[in-house]
TITORSE-418352 format. One record per residue (C-alpha): residue in one letter; x, y, z; chain. Coordinates in Angstrom, 1 decimal. Each point is the difference from the previous one (the first is absolute). Layout:
N
<kolti = a x = X y = Y z = Z sedren = A> $
...
END
This chain:
294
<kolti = x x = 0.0 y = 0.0 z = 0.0 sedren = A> $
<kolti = x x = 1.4 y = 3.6 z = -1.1 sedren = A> $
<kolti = x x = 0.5 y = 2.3 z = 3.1 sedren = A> $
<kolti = x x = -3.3 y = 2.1 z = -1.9 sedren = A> $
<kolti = x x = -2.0 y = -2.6 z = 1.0 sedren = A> $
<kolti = x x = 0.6 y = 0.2 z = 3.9 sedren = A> $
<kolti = x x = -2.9 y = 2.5 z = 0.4 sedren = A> $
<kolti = x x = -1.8 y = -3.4 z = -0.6 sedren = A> $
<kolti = x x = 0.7 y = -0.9 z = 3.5 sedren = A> $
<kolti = x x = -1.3 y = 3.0 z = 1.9 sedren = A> $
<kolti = x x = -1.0 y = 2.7 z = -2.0 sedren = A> $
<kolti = x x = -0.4 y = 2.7 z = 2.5 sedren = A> $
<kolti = x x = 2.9 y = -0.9 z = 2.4 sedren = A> $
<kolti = x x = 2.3 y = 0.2 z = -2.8 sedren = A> $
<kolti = x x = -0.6 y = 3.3 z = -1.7 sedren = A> $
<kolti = x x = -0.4 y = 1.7 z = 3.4 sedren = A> $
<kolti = x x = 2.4 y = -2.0 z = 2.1 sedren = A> $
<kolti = x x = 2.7 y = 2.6 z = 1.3 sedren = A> $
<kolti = x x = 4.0 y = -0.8 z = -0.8 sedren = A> $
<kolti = x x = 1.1 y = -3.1 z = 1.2 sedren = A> $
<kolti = x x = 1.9 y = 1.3 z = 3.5 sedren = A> $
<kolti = x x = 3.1 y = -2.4 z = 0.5 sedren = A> $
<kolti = x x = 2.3 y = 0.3 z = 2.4 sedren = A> $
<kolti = x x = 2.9 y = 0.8 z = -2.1 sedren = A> $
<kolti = x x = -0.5 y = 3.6 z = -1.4 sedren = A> $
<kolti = x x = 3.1 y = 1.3 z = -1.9 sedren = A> $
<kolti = x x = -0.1 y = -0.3 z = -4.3 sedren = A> $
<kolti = x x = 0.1 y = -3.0 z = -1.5 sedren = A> $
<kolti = x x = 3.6 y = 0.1 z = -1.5 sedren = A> $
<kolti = x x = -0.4 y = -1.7 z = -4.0 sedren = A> $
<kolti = x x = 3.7 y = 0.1 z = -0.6 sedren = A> $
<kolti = x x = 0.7 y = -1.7 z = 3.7 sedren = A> $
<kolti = x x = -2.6 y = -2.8 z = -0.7 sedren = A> $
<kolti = x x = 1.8 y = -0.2 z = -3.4 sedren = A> $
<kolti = x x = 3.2 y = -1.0 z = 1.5 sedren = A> $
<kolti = x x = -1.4 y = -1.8 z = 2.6 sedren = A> $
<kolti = x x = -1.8 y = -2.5 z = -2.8 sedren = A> $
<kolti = x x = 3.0 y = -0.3 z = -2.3 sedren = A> $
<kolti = x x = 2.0 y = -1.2 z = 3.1 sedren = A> $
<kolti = x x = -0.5 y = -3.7 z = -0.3 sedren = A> $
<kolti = x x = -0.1 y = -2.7 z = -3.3 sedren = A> $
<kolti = x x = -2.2 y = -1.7 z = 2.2 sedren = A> $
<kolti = x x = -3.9 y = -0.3 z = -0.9 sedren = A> $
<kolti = x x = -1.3 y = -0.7 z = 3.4 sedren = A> $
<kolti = x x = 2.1 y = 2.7 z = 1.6 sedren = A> $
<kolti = x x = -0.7 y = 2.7 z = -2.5 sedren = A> $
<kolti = x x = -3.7 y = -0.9 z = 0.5 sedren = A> $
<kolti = x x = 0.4 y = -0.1 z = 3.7 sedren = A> $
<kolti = x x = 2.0 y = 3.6 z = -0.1 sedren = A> $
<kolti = x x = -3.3 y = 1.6 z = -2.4 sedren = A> $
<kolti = x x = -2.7 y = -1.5 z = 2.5 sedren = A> $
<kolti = x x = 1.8 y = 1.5 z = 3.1 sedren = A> $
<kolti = x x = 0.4 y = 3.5 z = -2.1 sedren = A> $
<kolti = x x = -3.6 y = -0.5 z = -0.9 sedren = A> $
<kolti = x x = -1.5 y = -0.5 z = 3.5 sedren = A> $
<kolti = x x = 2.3 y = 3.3 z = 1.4 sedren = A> $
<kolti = x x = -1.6 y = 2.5 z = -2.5 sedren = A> $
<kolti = x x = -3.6 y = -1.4 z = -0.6 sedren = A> $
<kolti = x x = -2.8 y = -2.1 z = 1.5 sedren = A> $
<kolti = x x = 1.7 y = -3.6 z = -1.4 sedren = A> $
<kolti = x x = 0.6 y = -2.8 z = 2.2 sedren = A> $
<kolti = x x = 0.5 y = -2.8 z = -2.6 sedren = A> $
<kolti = x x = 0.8 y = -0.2 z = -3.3 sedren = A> $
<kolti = x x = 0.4 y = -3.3 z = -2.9 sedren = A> $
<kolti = x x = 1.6 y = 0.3 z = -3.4 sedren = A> $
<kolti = x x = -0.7 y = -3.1 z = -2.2 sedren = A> $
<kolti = x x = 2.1 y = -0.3 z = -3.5 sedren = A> $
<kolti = x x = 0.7 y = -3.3 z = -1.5 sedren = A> $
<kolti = x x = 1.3 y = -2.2 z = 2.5 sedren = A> $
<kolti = x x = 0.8 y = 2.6 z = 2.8 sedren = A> $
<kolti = x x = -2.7 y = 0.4 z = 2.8 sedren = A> $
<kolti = x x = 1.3 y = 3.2 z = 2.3 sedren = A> $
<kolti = x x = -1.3 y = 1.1 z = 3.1 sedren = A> $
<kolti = x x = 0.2 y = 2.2 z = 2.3 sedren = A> $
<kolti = x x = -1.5 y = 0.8 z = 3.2 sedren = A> $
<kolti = x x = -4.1 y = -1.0 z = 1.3 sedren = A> $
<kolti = x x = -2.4 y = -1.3 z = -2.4 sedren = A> $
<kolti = x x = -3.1 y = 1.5 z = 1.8 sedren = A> $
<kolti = x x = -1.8 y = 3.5 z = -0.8 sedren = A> $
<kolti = x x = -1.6 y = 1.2 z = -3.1 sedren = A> $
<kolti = x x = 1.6 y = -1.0 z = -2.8 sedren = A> $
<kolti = x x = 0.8 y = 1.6 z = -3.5 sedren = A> $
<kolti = x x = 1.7 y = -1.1 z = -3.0 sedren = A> $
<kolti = x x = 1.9 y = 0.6 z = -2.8 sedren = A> $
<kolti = x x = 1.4 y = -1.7 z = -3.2 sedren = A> $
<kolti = x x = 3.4 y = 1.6 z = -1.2 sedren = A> $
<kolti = x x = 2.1 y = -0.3 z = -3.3 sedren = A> $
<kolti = x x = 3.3 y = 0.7 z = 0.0 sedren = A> $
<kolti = x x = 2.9 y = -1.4 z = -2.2 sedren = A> $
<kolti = x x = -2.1 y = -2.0 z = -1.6 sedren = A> $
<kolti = x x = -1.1 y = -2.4 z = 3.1 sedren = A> $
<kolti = x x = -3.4 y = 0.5 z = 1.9 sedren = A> $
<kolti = x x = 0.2 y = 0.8 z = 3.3 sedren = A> $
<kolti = x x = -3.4 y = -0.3 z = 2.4 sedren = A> $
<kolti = x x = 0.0 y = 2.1 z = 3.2 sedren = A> $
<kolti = x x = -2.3 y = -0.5 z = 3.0 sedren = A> $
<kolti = x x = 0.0 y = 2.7 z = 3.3 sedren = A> $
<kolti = x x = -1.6 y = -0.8 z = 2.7 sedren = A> $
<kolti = x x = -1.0 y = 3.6 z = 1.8 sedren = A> $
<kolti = x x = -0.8 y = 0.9 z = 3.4 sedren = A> $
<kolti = x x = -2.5 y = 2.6 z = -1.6 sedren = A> $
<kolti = x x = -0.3 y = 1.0 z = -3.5 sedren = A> $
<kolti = x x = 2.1 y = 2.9 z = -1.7 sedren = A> $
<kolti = x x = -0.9 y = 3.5 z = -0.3 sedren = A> $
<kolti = x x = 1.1 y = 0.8 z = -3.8 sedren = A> $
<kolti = x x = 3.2 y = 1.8 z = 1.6 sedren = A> $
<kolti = x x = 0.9 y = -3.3 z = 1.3 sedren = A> $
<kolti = x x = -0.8 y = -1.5 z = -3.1 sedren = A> $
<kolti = x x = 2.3 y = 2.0 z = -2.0 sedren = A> $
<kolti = x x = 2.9 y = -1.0 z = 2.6 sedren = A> $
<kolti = x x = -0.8 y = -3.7 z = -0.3 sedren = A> $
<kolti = x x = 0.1 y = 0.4 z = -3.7 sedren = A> $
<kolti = x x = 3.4 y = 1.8 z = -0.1 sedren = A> $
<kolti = x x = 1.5 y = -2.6 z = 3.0 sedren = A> $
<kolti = x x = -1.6 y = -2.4 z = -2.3 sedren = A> $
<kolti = x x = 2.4 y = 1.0 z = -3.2 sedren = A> $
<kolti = x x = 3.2 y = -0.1 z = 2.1 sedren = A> $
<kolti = x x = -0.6 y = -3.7 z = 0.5 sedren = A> $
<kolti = x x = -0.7 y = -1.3 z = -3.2 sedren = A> $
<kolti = x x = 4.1 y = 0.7 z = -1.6 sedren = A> $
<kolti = x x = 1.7 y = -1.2 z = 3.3 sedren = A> $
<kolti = x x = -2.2 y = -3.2 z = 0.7 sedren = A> $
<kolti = x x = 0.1 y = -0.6 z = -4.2 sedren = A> $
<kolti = x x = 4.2 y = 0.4 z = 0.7 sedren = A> $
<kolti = x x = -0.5 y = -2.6 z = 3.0 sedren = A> $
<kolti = x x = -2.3 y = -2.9 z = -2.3 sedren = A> $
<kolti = x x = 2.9 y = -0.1 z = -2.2 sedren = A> $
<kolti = x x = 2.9 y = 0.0 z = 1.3 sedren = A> $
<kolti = x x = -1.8 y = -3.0 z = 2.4 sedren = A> $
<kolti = x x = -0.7 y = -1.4 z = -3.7 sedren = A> $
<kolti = x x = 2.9 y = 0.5 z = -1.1 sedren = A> $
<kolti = x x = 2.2 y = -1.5 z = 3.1 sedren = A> $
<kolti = x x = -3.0 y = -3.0 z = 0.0 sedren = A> $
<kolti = x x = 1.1 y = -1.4 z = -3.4 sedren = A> $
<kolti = x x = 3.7 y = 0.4 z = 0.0 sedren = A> $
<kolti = x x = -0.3 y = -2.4 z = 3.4 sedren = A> $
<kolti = x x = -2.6 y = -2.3 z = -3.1 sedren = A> $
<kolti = x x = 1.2 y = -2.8 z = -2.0 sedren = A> $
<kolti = x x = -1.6 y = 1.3 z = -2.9 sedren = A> $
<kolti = x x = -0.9 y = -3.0 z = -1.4 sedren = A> $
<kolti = x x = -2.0 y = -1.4 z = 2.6 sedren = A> $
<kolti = x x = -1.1 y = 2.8 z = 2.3 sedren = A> $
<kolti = x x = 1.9 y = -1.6 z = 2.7 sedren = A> $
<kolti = x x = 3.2 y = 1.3 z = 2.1 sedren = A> $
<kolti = x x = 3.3 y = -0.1 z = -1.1 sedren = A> $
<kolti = x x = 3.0 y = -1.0 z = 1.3 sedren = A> $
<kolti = x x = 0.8 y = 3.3 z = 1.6 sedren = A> $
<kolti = x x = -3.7 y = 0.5 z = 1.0 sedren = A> $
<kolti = x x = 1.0 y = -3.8 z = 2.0 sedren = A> $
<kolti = x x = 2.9 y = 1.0 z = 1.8 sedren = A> $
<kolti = x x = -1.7 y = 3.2 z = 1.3 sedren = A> $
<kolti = x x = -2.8 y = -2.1 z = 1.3 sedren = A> $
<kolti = x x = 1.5 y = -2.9 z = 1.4 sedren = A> $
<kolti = x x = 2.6 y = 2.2 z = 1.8 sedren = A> $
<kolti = x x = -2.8 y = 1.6 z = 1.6 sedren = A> $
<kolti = x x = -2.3 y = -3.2 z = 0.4 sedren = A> $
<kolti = x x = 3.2 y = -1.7 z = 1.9 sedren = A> $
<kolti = x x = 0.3 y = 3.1 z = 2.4 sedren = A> $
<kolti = x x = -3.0 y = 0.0 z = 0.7 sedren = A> $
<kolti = x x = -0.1 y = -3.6 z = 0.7 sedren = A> $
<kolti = x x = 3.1 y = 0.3 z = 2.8 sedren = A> $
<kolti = x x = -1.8 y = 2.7 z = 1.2 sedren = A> $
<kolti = x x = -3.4 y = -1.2 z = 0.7 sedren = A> $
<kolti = x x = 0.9 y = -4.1 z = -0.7 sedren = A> $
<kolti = x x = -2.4 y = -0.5 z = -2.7 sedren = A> $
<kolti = x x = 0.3 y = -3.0 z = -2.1 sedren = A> $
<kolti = x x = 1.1 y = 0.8 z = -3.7 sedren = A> $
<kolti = x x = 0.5 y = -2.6 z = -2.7 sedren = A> $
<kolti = x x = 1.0 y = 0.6 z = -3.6 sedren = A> $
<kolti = x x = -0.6 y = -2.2 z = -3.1 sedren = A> $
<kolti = x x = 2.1 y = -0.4 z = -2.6 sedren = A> $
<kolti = x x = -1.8 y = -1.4 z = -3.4 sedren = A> $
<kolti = x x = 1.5 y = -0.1 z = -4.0 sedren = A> $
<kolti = x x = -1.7 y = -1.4 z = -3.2 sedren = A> $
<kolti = x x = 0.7 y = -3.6 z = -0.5 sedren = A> $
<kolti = x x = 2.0 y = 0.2 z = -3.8 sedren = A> $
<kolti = x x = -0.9 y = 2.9 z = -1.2 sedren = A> $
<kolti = x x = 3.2 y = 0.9 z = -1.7 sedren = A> $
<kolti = x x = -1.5 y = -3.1 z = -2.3 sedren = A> $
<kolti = x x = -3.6 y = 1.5 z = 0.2 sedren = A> $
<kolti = x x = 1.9 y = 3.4 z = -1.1 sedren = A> $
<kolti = x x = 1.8 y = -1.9 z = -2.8 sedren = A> $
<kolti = x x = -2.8 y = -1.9 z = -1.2 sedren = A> $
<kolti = x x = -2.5 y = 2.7 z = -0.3 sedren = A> $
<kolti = x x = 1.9 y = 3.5 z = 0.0 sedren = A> $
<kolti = x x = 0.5 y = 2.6 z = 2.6 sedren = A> $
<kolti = x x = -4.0 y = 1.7 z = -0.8 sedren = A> $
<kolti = x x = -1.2 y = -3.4 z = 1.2 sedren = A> $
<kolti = x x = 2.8 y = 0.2 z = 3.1 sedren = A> $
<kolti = x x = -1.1 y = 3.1 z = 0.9 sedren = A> $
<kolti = x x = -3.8 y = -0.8 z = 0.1 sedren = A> $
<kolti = x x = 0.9 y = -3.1 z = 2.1 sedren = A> $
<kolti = x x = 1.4 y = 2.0 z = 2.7 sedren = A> $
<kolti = x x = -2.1 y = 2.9 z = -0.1 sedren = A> $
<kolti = x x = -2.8 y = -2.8 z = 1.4 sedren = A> $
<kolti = x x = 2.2 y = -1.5 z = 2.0 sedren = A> $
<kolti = x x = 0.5 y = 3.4 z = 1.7 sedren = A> $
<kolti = x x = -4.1 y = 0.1 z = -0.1 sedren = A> $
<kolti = x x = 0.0 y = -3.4 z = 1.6 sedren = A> $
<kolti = x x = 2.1 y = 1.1 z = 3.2 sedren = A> $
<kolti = x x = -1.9 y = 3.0 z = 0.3 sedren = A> $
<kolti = x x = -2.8 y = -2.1 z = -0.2 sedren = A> $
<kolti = x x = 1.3 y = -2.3 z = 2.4 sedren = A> $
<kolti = x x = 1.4 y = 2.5 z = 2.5 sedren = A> $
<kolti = x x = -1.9 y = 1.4 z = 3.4 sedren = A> $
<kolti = x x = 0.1 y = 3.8 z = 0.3 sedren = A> $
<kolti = x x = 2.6 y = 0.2 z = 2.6 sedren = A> $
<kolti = x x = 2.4 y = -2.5 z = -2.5 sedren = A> $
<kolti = x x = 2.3 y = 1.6 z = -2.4 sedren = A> $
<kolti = x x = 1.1 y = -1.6 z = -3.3 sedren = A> $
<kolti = x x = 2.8 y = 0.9 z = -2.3 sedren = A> $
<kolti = x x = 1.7 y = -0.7 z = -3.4 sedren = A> $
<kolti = x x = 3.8 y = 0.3 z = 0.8 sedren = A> $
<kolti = x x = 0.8 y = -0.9 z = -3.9 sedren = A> $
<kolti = x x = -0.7 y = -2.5 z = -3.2 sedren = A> $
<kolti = x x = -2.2 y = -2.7 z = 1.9 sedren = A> $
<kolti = x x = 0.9 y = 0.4 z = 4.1 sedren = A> $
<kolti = x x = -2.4 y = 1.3 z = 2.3 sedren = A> $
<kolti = x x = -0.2 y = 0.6 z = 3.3 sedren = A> $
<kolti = x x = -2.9 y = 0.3 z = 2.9 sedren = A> $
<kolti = x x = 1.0 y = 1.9 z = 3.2 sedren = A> $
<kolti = x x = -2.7 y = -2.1 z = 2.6 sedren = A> $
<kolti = x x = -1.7 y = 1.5 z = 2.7 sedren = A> $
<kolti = x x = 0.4 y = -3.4 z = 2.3 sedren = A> $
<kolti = x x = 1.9 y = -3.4 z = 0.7 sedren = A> $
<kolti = x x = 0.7 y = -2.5 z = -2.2 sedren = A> $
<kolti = x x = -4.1 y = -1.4 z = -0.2 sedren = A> $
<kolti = x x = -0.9 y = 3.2 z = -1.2 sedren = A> $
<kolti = x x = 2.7 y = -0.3 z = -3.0 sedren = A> $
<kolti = x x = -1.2 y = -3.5 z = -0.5 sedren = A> $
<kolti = x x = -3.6 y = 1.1 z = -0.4 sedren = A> $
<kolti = x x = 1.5 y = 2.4 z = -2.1 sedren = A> $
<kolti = x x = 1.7 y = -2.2 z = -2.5 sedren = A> $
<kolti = x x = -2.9 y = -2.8 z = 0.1 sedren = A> $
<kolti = x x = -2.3 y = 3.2 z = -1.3 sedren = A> $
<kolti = x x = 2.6 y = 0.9 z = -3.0 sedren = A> $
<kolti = x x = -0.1 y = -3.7 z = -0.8 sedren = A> $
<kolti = x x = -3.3 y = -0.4 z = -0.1 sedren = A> $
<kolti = x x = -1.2 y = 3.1 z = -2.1 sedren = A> $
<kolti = x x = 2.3 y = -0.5 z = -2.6 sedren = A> $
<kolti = x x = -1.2 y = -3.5 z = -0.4 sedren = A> $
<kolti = x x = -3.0 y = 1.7 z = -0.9 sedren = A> $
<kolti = x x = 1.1 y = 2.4 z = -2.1 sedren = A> $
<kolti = x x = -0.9 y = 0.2 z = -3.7 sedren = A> $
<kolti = x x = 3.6 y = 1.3 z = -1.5 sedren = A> $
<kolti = x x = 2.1 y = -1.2 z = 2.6 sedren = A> $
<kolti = x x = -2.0 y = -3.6 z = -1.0 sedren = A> $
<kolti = x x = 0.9 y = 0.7 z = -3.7 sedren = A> $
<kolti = x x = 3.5 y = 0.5 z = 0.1 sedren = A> $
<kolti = x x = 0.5 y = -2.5 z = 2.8 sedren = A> $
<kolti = x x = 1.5 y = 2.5 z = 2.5 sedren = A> $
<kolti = x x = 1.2 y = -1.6 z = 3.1 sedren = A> $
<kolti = x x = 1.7 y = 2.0 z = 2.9 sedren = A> $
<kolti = x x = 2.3 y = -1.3 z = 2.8 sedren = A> $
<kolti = x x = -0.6 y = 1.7 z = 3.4 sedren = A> $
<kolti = x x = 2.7 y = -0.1 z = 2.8 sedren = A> $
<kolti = x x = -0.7 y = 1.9 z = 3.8 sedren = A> $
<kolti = x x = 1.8 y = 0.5 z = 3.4 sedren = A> $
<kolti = x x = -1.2 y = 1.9 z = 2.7 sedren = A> $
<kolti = x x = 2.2 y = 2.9 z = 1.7 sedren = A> $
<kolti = x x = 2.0 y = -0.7 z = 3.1 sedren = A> $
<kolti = x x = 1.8 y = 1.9 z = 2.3 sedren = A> $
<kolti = x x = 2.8 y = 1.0 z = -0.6 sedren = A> $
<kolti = x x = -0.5 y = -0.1 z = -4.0 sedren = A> $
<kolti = x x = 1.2 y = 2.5 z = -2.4 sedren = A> $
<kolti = x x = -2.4 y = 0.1 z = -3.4 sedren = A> $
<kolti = x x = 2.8 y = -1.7 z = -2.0 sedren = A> $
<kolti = x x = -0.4 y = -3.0 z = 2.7 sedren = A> $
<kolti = x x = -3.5 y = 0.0 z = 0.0 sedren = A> $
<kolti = x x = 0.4 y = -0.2 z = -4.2 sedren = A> $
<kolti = x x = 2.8 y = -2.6 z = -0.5 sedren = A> $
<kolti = x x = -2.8 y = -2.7 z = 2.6 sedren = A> $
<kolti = x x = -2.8 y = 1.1 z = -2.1 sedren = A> $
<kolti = x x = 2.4 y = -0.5 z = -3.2 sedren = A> $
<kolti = x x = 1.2 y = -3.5 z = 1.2 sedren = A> $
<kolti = x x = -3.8 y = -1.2 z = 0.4 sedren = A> $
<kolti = x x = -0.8 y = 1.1 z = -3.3 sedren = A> $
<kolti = x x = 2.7 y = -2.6 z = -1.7 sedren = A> $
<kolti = x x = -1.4 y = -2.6 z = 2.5 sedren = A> $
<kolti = x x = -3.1 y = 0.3 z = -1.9 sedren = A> $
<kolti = x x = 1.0 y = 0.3 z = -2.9 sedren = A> $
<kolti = x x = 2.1 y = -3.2 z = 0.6 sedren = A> $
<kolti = x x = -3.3 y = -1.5 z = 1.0 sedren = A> $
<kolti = x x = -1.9 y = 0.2 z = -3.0 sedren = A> $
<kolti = x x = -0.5 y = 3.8 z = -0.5 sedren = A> $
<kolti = x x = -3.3 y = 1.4 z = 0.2 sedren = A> $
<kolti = x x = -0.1 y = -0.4 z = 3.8 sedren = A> $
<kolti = x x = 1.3 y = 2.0 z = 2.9 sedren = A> $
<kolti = x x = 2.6 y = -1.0 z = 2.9 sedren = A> $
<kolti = x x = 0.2 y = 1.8 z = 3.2 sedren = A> $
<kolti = x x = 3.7 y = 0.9 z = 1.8 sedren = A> $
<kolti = x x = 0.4 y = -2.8 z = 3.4 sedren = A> $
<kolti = x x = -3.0 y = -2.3 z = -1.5 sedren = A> $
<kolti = x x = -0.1 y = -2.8 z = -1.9 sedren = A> $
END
């Protein structure tokens, strides 16, 4: 709903409503604000920083921004509430206040100006996040790469000695497919593991991470001991089994796992994992061994 249409709400309370008396009295300051917003390459706290400048200057105690997959917000979501759809730099942008009483038109005009100091900063913000998102993005399969892994298992392993949580990690490669690549071409390669990568996402739970580390090795950071990883691996077995291309091309995948100890660094934890996935692919391939069991 366009700020015109507040009147809707209370006809004669808002055209004869006195200025909204906060507590804070001095000028709003645009070229402050300004600074203040372009601060931070961070969404959230650029959002965060515009709903707090909001709710000193004007009768706004929460504030949402929705554009693509980013859902902002910022403070209460009770009041009476007003909305606005924005384009700017070719995305849509869909604002929602929540007010503690509705504007006068002079307060109206300042919401609209604090309104157009956002839109350049928190745009800046989107994409650099974008940008920093897929250069951490095998680009193949939408999964992490190798650098995006050792970020997060250094920080899933220090977390684990800090608050001894069980973490596992899974090691898994394409049974043959330098013959699969050789027999069908690298378009036909490519599609392979593009649905592989869809299978472990798939397969995955939300607080899991999965990640293509080069040609056909991946690896899942587990949030648990070693029966999570083997519920894991039992999972990826069985949906490729019923999957139509992996079916058709006969792709079978090897799965080795070993679950953090104290006292491991991440290249321990990896060599474990990396010795249980040539047990099984001594067994037979397209099964899974676990580090310590049979």
């Amino acid at each position: 709903m366009d700020f015109a249409l507040a009147t809707e709400f209370s006809p004669d309370e808002y055209r004869f409503q006195p200025e909204y008396q906060h507590a804070r009295h001095t000028e709003p300051n645009l070229v402050s604000m300004m600074q203040q917003l372009h601060e931070s390459l961070d969404p959230r706290t650029v959002f965060a920083c515009y709903g707090k400048l909001m709710g000193q200057y004007l009768p706004v105690h929460g504030v949402k921004l929705h554009c693509k997959e980013y859902q902002l917000s910022w403070g209460s979501e009770q009041g009476l509430q007003i909305k606005q759809a924005i384009g700017f730099a070719g995305e849509k942008y869909e604002l929602a206040y929540q007010l503690i009483a509705p504007l006068v038109p002079s307060q109206a005009e300042l919401l609209y100006q604090m309104q157009d100091l956002l839109l350049l900063p928190l745009f800046n913000a989107i994409k650099y996040e974008q940008m920093a998102r897929q250069a951490m993005l095998d680009a193949l399969t939408g999964l992490g790469n190798r650098h995006y892994y050792n970020e997060a298992i250094t920080k899933s392993l220090a977390r684990s000695q800090r608050h001894g949580e069980m973490i596992s990690l899974v090691i898994l490669d394409l049974d043959n497919f330098k013959k699969l690549n050789d027999q069908y071409g690298h378009l036909v390669g490519d599609d392979v593991l593009s649905t592989f990568g869809q299978t472990l996402k798939q397969a995955i739970r939300d607080t899991d991470q999965a990640f293509r580390i080069g040609g056909d090795e991946f690896l899942v950071i587990v949030e648990g001991d070693t029966l999570a990883a083997r519920i894991l691996c039992e999972r990826v077995l069985d949906i490729m089994n019923h999957h139509p291309l992996l079916n058709k091309f006969n792709v079978q995948s090897s799965l080795g796992a070993a679950q953090w100890c104290s006292g491991d660094t991440s290249q321990d934890l990896y060599l474990r994992a990396d010795k249980a996935l040539y047990r099984a692919k001594a067994s037979g391939r397209r099964c899974y061994k676990i580090d310590g069991q049979a």
